[in-house]
C-alpha positions in Angstrom: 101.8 101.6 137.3 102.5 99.8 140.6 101.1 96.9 141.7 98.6 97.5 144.4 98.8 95.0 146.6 99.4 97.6 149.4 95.1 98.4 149.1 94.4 94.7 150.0 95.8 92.4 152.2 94.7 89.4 150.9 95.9 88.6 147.6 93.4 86.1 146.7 91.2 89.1 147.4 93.1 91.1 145.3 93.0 88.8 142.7 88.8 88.3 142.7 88.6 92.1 142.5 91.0 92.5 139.5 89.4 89.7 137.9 85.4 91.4 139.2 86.8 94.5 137.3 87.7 92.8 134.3 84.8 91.0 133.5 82.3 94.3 135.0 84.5 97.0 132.7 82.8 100.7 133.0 84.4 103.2 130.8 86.0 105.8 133.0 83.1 108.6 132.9 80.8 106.1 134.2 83.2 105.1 137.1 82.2 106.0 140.5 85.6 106.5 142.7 84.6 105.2 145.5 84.7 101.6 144.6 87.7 99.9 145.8 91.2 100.7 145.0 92.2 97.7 143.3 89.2 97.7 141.0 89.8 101.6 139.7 93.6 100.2 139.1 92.7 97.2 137.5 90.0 99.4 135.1 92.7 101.5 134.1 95.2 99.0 133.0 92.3 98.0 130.8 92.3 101.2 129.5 95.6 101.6 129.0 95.6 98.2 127.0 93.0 99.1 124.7 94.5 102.7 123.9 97.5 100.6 123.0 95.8 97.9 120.5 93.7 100.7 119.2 97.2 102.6 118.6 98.6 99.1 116.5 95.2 98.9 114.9 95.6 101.9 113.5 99.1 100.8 111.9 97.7 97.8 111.0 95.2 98.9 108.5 98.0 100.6 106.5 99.7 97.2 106.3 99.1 95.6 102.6 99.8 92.0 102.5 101.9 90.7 99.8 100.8 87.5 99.0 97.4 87.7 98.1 95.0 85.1 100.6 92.9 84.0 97.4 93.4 84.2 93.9 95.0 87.2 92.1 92.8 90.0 93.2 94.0 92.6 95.3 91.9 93.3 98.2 92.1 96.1 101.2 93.3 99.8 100.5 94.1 99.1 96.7 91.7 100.6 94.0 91.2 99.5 90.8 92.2 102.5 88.4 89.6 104.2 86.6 88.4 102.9 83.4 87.0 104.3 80.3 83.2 104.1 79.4 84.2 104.5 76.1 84.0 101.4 73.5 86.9 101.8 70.6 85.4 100.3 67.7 87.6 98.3 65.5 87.1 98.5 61.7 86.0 95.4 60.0 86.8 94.4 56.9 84.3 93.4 54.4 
């Protein structure tokens, strides 16, 4: 997407209202269109950026570490395999 440094003159300006738009973020239905140029540009660069870390944040909750943070319990996606509610009793010998 182009810069657009053609809406304003001033880029100090510019600048302010990218920053104004940055701070003041309004999802896109809730955008009217007649604010200024630069701030409708600058709000969808934000939008573009969070599509993108929403996109590696999906990858990244299929990543498994492989050294464990703490101790020697494996935490995240792995389950712990089902186990038997059945007690073996061992034969003692008297």
């Amino acid at each position: 997407m182009p810069f657009a440094s053609s809406h304003s003159a001033d880029p100090v300006e510019e600048l302010r209202l990218r920053r104004w738009a940055r701070e003041n973020y309004v999802a896109v239905e809730f955008r009217d269109q007649n604010w200024h140029a630069v701030v409708l540009d600058e709000m969808r660069r934000k939008d573009q950026e969070q599509a993108a870390v929403a996109s590696y944040a999906e990858v990244a909750r299929r990543v498994v570490p492989l050294v464990t943070d703490q101790g020697r319990g494996l935490r995240g996606p792995h389950i712990d395999p089902a186990r038997s509610n059945v007690l073996v009793r061992v034969p003692s010998v008297e």
